[in-house]
N, C-alpha and C positions, 0 to 999 in steps of 0.2 A: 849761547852755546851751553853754559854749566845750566841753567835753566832746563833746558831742554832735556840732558842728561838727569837732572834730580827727578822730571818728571817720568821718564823713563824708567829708573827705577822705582822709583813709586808706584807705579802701574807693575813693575813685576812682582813688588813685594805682596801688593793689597793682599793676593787669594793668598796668600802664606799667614796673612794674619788674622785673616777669616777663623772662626771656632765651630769645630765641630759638635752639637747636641750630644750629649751622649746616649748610650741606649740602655732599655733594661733589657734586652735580651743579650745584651753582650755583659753584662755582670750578671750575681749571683744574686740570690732574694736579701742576704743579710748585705751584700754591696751597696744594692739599689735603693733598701730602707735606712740606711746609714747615711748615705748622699743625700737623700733627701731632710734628712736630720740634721743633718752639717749645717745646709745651705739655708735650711726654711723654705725657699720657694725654688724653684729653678723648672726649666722646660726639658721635657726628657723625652726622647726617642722611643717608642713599645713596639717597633719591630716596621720593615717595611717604611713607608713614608710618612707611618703616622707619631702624630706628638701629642703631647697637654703639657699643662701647667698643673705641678703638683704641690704641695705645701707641708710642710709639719704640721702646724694646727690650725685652727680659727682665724687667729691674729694676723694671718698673712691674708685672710679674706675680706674682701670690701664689705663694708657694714651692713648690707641687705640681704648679702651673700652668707650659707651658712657650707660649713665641712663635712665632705661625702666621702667615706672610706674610699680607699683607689687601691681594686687589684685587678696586676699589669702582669704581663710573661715574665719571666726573669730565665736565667738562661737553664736554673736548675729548678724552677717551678713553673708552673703555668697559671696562678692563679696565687701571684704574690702581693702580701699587705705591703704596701711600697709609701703611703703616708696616704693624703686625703686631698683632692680636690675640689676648690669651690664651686657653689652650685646655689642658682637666684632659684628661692624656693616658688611655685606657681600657686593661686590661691586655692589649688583642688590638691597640692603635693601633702600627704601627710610622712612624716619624719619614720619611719618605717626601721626596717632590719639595714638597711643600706647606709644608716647618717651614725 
């Protein structure tokens, strides 16, 4: 019986301990850039269903992998420097205005 009960609430608690991504459109541009500074890596919400993985610098990227500026919505920009995501360069990719 106590069994059945713990498992009962276990099952009610789970979606309460679920984490919501956060969004950049729901903070500011210096929010969004600050968060991502904080944490170094984290997965972040850019409005609608979509997400990426963003990074502070290099270091948070796998070694083949190099750092693409990332600009996301933010709630008071549309076109905010928010840190950099990594990106497996292609043998035709040359490093341009975007890295």
């Amino acid at each position: 019986m106590i069994f059945r009960i713990a498992t009962a609430l276990l099952v009610v608690a789970a979606p309460a301990a679920a984490q919501t991504r956060p969004s950049s459109t729901a903070m500011t541009c210096q929010q969004t850039a600050r968060l991502v500074q904080a944490r170094g890596a984290l997965v972040l919400g850019t409005g609608g269903q979509t997400y990426d993985r963003f990074v502070r610098d290099r270091s948070f990227c796998e070694a083949t992998e190099i750092a693409r500026r990332a600009f996301r919505p933010t709630r008071d920009n549309p076109t905010c420097l928010i840190g950099y995501t990594c990106y497996e360069p292609g043998t035709d990719d040359w490093p341009g205005e975007g890295f």
